[in-house]
N, C-alpha and C positions, 0 to 999 in steps of 0.2 A: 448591573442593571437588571432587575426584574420584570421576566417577559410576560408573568400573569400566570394563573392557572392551567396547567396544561394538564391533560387525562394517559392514562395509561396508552391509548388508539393513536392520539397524538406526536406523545413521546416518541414512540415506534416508528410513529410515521414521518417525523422530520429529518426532511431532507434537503440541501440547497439545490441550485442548478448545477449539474452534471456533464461531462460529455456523453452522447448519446450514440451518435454515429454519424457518419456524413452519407448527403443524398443530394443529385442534383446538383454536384459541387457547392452543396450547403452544408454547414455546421452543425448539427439538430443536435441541440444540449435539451436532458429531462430538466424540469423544476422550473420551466417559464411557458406553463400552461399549454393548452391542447395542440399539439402538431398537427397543421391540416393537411393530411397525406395527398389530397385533391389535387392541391396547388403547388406542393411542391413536384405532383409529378407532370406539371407544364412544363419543365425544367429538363424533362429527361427526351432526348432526342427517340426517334421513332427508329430501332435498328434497322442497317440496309435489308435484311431480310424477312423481315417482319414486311416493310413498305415492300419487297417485291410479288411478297405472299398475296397485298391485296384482299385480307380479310378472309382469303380461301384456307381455313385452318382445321381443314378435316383431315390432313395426312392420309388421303384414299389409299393410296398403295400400302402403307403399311396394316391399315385397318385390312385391306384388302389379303396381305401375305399372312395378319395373325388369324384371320374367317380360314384361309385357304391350308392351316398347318394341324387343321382334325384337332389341335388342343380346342377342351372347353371354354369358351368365350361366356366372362360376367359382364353384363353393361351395363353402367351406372351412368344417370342423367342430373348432374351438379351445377347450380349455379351459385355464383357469390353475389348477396344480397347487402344491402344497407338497414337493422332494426334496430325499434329500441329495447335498450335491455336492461334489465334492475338487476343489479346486482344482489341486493338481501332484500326479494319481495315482505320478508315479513315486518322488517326491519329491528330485528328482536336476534341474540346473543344467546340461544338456548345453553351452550356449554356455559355461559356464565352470568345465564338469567337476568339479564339487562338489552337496555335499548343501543339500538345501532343510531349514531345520529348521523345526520346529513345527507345530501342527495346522494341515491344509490344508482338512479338512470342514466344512461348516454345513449346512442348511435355507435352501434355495434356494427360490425363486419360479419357476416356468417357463411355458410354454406346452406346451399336447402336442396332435397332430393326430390326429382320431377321424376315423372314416368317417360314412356317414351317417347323420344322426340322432342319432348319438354314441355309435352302436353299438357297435365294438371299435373300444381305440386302434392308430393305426397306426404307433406307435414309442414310446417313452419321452418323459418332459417334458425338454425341452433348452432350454440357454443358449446360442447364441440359440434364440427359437423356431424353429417351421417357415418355409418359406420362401414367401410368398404371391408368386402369379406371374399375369399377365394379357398381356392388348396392347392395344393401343389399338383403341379400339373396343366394350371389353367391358366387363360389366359383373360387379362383383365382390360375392358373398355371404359375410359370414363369420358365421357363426353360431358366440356367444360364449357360454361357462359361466363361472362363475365357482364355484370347488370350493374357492376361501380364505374365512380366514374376516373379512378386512375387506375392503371393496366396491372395484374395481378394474375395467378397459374396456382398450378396442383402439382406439387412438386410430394415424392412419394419416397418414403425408407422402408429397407428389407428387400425388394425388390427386383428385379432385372428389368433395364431397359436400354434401349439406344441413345447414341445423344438428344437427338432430335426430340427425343420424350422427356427431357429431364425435367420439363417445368423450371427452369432456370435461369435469371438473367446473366447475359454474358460479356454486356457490353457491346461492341459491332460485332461480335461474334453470336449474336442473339438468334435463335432460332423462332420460330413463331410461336411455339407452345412456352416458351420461355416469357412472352410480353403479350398478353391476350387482352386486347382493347373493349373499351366497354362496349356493350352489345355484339361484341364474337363471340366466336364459336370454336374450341378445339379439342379436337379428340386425340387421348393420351393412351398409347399401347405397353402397357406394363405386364411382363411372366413370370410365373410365379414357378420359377423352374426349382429342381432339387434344391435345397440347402433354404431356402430364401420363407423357412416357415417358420411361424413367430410373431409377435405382435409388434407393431411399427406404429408408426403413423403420418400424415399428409399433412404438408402445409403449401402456404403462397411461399414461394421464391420466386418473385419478381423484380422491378426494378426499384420499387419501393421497400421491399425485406429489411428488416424485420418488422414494422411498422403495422402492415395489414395482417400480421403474424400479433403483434400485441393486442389489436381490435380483435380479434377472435377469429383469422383464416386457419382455422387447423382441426384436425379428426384423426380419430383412430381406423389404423389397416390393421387387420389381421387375416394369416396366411395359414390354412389349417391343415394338417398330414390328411392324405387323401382318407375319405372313411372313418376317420376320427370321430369317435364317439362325444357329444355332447356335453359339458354338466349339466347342473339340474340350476342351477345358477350361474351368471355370468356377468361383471362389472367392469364396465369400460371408465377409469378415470386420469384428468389431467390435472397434472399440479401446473397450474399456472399463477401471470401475475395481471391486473389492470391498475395502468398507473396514470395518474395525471396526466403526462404528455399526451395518451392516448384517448383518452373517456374526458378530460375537461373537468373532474370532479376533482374534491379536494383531498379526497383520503387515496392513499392507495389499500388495493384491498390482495388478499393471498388467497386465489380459489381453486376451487374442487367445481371441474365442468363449467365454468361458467358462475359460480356463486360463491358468499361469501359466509362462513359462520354456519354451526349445525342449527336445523331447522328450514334451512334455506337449498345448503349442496345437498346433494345426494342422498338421502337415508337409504340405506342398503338394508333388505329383507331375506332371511334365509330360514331353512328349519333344520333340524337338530339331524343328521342321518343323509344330509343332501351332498353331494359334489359343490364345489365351491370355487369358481376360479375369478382370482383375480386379476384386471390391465392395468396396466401404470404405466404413466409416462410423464414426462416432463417439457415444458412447453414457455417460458423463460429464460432469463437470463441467470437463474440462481440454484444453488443446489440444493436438492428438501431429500427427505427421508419420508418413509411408507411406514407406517405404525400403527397395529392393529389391536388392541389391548383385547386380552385374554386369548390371544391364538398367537402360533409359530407356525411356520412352514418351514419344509424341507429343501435347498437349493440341491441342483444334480449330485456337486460334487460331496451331499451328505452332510452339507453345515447347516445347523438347525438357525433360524432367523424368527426375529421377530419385528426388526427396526433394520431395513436396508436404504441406502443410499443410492441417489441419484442424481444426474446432475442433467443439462440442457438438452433436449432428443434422446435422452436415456427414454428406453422403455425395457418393459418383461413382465412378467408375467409368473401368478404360480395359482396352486391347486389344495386345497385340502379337504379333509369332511367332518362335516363341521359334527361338532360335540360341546357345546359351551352353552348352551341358553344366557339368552341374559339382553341387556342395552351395554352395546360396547361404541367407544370412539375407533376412529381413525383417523390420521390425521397426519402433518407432518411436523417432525419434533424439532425443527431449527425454531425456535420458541418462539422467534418473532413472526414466523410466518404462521404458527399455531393461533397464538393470540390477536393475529389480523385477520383470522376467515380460514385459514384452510386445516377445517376439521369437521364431521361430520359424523351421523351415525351409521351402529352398524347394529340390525337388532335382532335377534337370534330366537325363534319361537320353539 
């Protein structure tokens, strides 16, 4: 039987319904359109100490012991928003000079960075979120809203922290930073003691996980040696995926930050004689590679790379200086995810 024409984007992207995960002692299979994270988490009972908390989800005393321990205190003011977000504003294929078809916008999940108290915001809610930054030695506050409307957290890698901070759901073993109701408030004490510097990064682990993690609850941390000297350039990027169950659209797309297809993610600008470091991290379900055409970097242990691999929460990081002029791709080379969106430029003056 003859299905009809189908396109390269198509091809790629056919998939039947799947199992996905269970939530809510529900079944949530992909490939039978948008999951409403809303309603399924009517389903999820209110942990015993969550409801004892009372909505009181400052953690004073600990806030109180990490002011009172002389380490330097960073405070970030984060809320999770609901936006729309287009996937390929241009809707144009610059790697392969052709049009994107079909809707690109849905109802995203974001993070967005307020000043303090949560005063005025200080930018738009973005995929990824903000970028929380520290160094070793200091101590990190992130004070969490939660402005959706099923209960979601800031769960953080690299790090050190108590249980009580893990941003985690646990079932009736649920602390409050673990299940932050919409219109709460909680404040997350994370240390950035010896060992724990490196680039990481923060997602929802809540009771809904991985779900408000596909909509786009997630950002980059990174943890810098005290006094560490700068580059002269710096790219924070996530391999991710948006896929039907989540966005309600029909393609699934393979992105770089939030976007799909060069012209749309990221173009990365640098000049010939600069420091150059690059973040990577992975932020689905799949495993992609980091490929950078015309440059190689050097890992510690002295193996030259040009095409490294990663897989789900893998992140890392590397550095070079740059010597290549030119218009280069990056991208990731599992082919299918290449020729669904995640590639972009990298352009070299």
């Amino acid at each position: 039987m003859s299905l009809g024409p189908t396109d390269r984007r198509s091809f790629l992207g056919l998939a039947g319904a799947t199992f996905f995960c269970t939530l809510a002692g529900q079944r949530v299979e992909a490939g039978r359109g948008q999951i409403d994270v809303a309603q399924l988490s009517n389903g999820v009972d209110v942990p015993p100490r969550v409801a004892a908390a009372n909505g009181n989800g400052a953690a004073s005393e600990a806030v109180a012991a990490a002011v009172a321990s002389g380490a330097r205190v960073r405070e970030y003011w984060i809320a999770a928003e609901q936006r729309s977000w287009n996937i390929v504003p241009s809707h144009r294929d610059q790697m392969m000079a052709a049009p994107v078809k079909g809707r690109s916008t849905f109802q995203a999940y974001a993070y967005r960075p307020y000043s303090a108290d949560f005063g005025t915001p200080l930018g738009p809610a973005t995929v990824p979120g903000p970028l929380i930054e520290a160094e070793v030695g200091d101590t990190v506050l992130v004070h969490f809203r939660n402005k959706l409307t099923a209960p979601v957290t800031v769960h953080p890698h690299g790090v050190f922290y108590s249980n009580e901070m893990d941003g985690a759901y646990k079932g009736k073993w649920t602390d409050p930073g673990g299940f932050v109701q919409r219109n709460r408030t909680f404040t997350y004490v994370w240390e950035c003691r010896e060992g724990t510097e490196g680039t990481w990064l923060y997602h929802d682990h809540g009771p809904m996980d991985p779900l408000p993690v596909f909509r786009g609850l997630f950002g980059p941390l990174l943890v810098r040696q005290a006094g560490e000297p700068r580059p002269d350039r710096e790219f924070f990027l996530a391999f991710h995926t948006w896929d039907p169950s989540t966005t309600g659209l029909r393609n699934i797309y393979y992105c770089l930050n939030g976007r799909a297809y060069a012209g749309n993610t990221p173009t990365l600008e640098a000049k010939v004689g600069e420091r150059v470091r690059f973040h990577v991290y992975g932020v689905d379900n799949f495993f992609h590679t980091f490929h950078l055409h015309g440059h190689r970097w050097t890992e510690p242990d002295g193996t030259i790379v040009d095409n490294k691999g990663f897989g789900p929460a893998d992140s890392f990081s590397f550095e070079i200086v740059e010597d290549n002029p030119g218009r280069w791709f990056y991208h990731c080379h599992v082919f299918q995810h290449l020729h669904q969106g995640m590639n972009g430029w990298y352009v070299v003056s």
